[in-house]
MINU-503360 format. One record per residue (C-alpha): residue in three letters; x, y, z negated; residue number from 1. Coordinates in nm, 2 decimals. Example, Ala and Ser with C-alpha at 12.3 -4.5 7.8 and 13.67 -1.06 7.14 Angstrom:
<tivos>
- residuo  xx  yy  zz  num
- ALA  1.23  -0.45  -0.78  1
- SER  1.37  -0.11  -0.71  2
</tivos>
This chain:
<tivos>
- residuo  xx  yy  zz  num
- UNK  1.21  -0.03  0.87  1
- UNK  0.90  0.13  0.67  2
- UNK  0.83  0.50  0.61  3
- UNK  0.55  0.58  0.37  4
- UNK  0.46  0.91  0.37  5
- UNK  0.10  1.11  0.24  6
- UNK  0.17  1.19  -0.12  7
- UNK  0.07  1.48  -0.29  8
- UNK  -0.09  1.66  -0.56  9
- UNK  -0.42  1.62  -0.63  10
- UNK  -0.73  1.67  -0.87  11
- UNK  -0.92  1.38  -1.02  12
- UNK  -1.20  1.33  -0.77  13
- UNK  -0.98  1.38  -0.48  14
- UNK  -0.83  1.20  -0.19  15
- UNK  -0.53  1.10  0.00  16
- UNK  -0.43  0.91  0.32  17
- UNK  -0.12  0.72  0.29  18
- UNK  0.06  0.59  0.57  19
- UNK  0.30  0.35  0.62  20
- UNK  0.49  0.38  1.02  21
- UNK  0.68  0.04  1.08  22
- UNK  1.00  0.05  1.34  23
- UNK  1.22  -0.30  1.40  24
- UNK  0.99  -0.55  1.39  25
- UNK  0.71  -0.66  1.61  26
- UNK  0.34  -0.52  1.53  27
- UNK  0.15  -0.84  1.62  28
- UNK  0.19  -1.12  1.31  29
- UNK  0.24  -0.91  0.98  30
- UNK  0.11  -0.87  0.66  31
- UNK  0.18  -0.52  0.48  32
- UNK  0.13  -0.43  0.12  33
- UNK  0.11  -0.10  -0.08  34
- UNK  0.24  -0.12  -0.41  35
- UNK  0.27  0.14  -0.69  36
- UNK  0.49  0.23  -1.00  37
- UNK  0.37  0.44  -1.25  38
- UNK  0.68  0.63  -1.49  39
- UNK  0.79  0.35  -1.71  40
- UNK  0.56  0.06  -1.60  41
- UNK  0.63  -0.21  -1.37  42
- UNK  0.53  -0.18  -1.03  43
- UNK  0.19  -0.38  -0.88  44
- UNK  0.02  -0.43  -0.66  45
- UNK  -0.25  -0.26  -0.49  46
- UNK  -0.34  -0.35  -0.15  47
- UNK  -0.29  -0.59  0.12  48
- UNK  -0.37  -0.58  0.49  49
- UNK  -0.29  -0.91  0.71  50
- UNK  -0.30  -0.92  1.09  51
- UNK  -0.41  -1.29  1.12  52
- UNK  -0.78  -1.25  1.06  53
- UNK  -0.81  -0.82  0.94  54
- UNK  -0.84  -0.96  0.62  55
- UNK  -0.76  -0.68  0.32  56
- UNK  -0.73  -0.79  -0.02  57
- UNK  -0.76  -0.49  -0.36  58
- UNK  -0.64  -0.47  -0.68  59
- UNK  -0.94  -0.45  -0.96  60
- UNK  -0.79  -0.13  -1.06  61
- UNK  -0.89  0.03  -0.72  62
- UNK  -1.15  -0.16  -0.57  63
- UNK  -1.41  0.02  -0.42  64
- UNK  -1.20  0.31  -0.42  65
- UNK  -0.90  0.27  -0.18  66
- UNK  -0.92  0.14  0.19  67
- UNK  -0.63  -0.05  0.33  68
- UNK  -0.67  0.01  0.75  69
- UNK  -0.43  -0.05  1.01  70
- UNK  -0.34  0.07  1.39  71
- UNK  -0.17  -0.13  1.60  72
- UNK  -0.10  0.11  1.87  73
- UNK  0.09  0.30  1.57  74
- UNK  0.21  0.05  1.42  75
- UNK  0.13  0.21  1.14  76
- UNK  -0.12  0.12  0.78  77
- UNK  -0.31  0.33  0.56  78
- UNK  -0.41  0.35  0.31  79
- UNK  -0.71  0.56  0.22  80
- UNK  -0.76  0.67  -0.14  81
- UNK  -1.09  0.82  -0.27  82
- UNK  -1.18  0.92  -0.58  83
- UNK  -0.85  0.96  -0.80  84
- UNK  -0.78  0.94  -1.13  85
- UNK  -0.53  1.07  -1.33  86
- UNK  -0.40  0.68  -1.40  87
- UNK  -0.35  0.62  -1.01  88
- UNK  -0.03  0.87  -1.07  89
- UNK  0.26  0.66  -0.94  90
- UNK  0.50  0.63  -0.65  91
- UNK  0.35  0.42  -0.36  92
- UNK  0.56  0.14  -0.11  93
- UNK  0.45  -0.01  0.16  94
- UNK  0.61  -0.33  0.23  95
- UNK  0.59  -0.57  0.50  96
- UNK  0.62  -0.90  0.56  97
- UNK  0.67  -0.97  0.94  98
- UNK  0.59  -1.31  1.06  99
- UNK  0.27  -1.30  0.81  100
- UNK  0.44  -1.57  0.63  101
- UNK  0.32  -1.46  0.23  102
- UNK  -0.01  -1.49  0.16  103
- UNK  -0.16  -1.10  0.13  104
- UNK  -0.37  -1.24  -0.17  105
- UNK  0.02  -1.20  -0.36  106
- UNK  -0.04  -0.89  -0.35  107
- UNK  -0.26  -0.85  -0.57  108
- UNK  -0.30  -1.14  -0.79  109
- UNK  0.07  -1.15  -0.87  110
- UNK  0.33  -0.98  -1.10  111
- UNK  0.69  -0.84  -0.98  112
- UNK  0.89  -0.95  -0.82  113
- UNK  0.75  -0.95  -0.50  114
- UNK  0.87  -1.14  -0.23  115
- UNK  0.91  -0.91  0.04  116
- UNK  1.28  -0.82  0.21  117
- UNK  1.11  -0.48  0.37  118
- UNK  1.06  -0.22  0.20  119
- UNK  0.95  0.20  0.20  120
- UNK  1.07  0.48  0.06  121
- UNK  0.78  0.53  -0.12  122
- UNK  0.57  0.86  -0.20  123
- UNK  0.48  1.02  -0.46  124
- UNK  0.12  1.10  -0.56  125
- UNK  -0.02  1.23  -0.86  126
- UNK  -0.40  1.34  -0.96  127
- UNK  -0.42  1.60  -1.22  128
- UNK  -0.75  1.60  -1.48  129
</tivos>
């Protein structure tokens, strides 16, 4: 189970944290993407964190910008956002992959569908100009 949480309302310029708390599954061999879907696009991807090696992987679109992270201990990812714009409005999902069995660079390289059985909530967040 994934609960993303952290949206908000927010100026262009601004930041959020999003997190996404994992329950069910063990914390040790995972890969967990964030994802977004703007009103009347189709979702992509934005960001992918894998256990194996740390390694994080970025969409163009927000590279430089947003910083994937992840605690253990929390079982938890984040994903740190920095310096919005008004086209980063969208709802964000985490999703996970335990077992670390799709490569993270899917993510990000890839259109829908993705292959991923877990799934968030997702939050909303959206910058204002």
């Amino acid at each position: 189970q994934l609960q993303a949480s952290g949206g908000g309302l927010v100026q262009a310029g601004g930041s959020l944290r999003l997190s996404c708390a994992a329950s069910g599954f063990t914390f040790d061999d995972y890969a967990i993407g964030w994802f977004r879907q703007a009103p009347g696009k189709e979702r992509e991807g934005v960001s992918c964190i894998s256990s194996s090696d740390g390694s994080t992987y970025y969409a163009d679109s927000v590279n430089g910008r947003f910083t994937i992270s992840s605690d253990n201990a929390k079982k938890t990812v984040y994903l740190q956002m920095n310096s919005l714009k008004p086209e980063d409005t969208a709802v964000y999902y985490c999703a996970a992959d335990p077992g670390n069995f799709i490569p993270c660079i899917v993510v990000v390289t890839t259109a829908p569908p993705y292959p991923y059985d877990y799934w968030g909530q997702g939050t909303e967040v959206t910058v204002s100009s």
